[in-house]
Structures are given as C-alpha cells and as structure tokens.
Backbone atoms as SQL, in Angstrom:
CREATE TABLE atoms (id INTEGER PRIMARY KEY, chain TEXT, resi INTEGER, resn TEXT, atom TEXT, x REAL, y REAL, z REAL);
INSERT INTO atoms VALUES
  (1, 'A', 1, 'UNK', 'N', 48.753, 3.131, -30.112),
  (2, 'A', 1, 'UNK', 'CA', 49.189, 2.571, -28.827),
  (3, 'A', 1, 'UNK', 'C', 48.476, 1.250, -28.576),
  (4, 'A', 2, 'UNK', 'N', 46.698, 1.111, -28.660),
  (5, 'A', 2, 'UNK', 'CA', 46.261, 0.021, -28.327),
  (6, 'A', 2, 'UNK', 'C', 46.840, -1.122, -29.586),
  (7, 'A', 3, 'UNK', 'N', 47.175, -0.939, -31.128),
  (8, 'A', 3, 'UNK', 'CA', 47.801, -1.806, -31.854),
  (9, 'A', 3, 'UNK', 'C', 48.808, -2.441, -30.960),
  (10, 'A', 4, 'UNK', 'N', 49.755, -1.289, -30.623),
  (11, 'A', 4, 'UNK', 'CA', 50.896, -2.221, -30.558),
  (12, 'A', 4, 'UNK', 'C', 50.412, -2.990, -29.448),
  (13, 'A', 5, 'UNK', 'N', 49.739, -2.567, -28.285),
  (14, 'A', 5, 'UNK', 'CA', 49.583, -3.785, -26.969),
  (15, 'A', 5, 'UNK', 'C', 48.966, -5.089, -27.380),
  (16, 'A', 6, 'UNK', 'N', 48.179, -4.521, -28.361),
  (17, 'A', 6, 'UNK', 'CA', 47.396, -5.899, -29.125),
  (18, 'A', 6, 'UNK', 'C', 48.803, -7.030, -29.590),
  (19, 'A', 7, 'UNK', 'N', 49.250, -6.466, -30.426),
  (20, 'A', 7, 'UNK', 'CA', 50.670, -7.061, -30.951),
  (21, 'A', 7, 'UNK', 'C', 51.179, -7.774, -29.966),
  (22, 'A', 8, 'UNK', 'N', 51.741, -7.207, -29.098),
  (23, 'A', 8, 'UNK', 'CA', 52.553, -7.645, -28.254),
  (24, 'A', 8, 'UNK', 'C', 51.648, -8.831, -27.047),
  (25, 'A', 9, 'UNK', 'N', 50.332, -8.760, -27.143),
  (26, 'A', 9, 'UNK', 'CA', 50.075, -9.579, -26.371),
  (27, 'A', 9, 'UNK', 'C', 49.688, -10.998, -27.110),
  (28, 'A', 10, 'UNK', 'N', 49.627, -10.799, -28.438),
  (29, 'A', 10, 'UNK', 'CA', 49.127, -11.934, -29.653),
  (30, 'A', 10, 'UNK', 'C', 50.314, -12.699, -29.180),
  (31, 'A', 11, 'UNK', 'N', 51.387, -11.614, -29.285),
  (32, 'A', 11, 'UNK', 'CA', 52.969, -12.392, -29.299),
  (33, 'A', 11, 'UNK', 'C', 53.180, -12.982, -28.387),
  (34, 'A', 12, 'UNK', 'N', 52.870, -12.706, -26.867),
  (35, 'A', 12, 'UNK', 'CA', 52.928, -13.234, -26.102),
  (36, 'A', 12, 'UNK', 'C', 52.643, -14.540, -25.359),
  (37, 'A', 13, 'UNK', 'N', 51.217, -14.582, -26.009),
  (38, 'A', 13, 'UNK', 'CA', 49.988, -16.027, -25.866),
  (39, 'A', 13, 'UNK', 'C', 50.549, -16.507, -26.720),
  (40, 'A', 14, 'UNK', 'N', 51.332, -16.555, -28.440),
  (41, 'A', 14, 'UNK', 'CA', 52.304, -17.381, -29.037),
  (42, 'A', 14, 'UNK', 'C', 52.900, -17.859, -28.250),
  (43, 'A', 15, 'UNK', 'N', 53.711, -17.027, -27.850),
  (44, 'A', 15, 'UNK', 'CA', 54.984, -17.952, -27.107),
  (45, 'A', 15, 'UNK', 'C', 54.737, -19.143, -25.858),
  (46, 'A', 16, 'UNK', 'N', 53.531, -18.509, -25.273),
  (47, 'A', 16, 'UNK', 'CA', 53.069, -19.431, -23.898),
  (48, 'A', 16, 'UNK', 'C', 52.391, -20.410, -24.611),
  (49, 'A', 17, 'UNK', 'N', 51.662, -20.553, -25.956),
  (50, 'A', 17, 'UNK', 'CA', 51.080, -22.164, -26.670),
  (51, 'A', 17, 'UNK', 'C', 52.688, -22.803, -26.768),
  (52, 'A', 18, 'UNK', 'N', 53.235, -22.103, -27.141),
  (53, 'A', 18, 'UNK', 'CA', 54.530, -22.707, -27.930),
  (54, 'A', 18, 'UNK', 'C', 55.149, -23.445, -26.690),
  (55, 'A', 19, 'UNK', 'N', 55.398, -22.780, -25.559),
  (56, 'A', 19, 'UNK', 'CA', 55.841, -23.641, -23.876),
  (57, 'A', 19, 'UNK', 'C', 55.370, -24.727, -23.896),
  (58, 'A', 20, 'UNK', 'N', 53.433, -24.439, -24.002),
  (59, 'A', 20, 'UNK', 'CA', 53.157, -25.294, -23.097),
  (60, 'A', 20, 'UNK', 'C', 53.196, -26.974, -24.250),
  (61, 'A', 21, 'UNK', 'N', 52.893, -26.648, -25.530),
  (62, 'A', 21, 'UNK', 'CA', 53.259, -27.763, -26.033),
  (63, 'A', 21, 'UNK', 'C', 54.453, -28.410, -26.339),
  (64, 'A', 22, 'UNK', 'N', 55.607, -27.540, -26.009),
  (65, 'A', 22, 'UNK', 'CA', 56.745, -28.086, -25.803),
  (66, 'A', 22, 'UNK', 'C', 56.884, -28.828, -24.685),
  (67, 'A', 23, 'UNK', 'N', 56.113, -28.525, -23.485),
  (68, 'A', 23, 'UNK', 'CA', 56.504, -29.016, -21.876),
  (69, 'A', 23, 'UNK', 'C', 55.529, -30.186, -22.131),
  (70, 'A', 24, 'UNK', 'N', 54.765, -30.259, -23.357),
  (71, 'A', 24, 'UNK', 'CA', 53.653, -31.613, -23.091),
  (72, 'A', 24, 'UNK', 'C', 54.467, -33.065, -23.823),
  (73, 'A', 25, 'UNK', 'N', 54.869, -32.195, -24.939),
  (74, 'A', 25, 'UNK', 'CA', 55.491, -33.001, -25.543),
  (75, 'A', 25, 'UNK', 'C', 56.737, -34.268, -24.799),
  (76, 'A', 26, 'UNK', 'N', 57.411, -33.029, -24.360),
  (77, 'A', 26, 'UNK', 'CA', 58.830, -33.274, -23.528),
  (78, 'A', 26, 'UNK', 'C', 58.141, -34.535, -22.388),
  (79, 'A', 27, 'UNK', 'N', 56.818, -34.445, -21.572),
  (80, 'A', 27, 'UNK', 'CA', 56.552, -35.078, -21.097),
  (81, 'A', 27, 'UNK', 'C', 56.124, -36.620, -21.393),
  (82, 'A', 28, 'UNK', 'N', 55.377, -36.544, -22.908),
  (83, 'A', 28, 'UNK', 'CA', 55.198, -37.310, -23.519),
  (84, 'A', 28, 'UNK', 'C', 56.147, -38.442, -23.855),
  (85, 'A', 29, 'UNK', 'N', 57.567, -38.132, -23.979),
  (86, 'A', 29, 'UNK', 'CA', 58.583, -38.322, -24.404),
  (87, 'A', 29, 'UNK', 'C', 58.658, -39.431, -23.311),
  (88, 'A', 30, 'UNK', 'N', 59.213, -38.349, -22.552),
  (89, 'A', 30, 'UNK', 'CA', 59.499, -39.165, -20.913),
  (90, 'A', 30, 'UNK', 'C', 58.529, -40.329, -20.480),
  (91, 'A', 31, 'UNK', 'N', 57.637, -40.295, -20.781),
  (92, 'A', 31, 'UNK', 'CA', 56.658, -41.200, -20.388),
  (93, 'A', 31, 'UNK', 'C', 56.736, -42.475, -21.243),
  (94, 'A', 32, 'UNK', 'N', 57.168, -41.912, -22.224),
  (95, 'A', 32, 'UNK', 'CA', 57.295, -42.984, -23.459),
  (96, 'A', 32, 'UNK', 'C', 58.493, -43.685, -22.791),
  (97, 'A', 33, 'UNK', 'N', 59.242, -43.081, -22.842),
  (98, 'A', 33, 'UNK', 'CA', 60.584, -43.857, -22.226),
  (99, 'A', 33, 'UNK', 'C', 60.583, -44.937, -21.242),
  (100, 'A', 34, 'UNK', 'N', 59.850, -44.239, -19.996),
  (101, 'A', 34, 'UNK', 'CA', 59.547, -45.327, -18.841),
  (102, 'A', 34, 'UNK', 'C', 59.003, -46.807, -19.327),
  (103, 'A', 35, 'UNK', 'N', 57.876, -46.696, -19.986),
  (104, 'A', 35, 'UNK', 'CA', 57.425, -47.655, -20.844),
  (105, 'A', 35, 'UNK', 'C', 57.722, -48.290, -21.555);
C-alpha cells in the first residue's frame, strides 16, 4: 500500500515540475515576443 502511494506521489510532483516549466517557459516566450 505505502509503494503504491509512494508511486503515485513521485508521479505526481512529475507532473507539477513538468507544469511549472512549461508555464515558465510559455512565459519566457511571451516576454521574448514583447521585446
């Protein structure tokens, strides 16, 4: 039982790095643009 919560929370904090450097990026972008 504690495996799988482990699992599933590894998976989870994946996905939220994966957001947040997508939302930095995306910003990056935008910023670039203005400029």
């Amino acid at each position: 039982m504690m495996i799988i919560y482990i699992i599933l929370n590894l998976k989870n904090n994946f996905i939220i790095d994966l957001n947040k450097n997508y939302n930095k990026s995306l910003t990056n972008t935008f910023v670039n643009v203005i400029i």
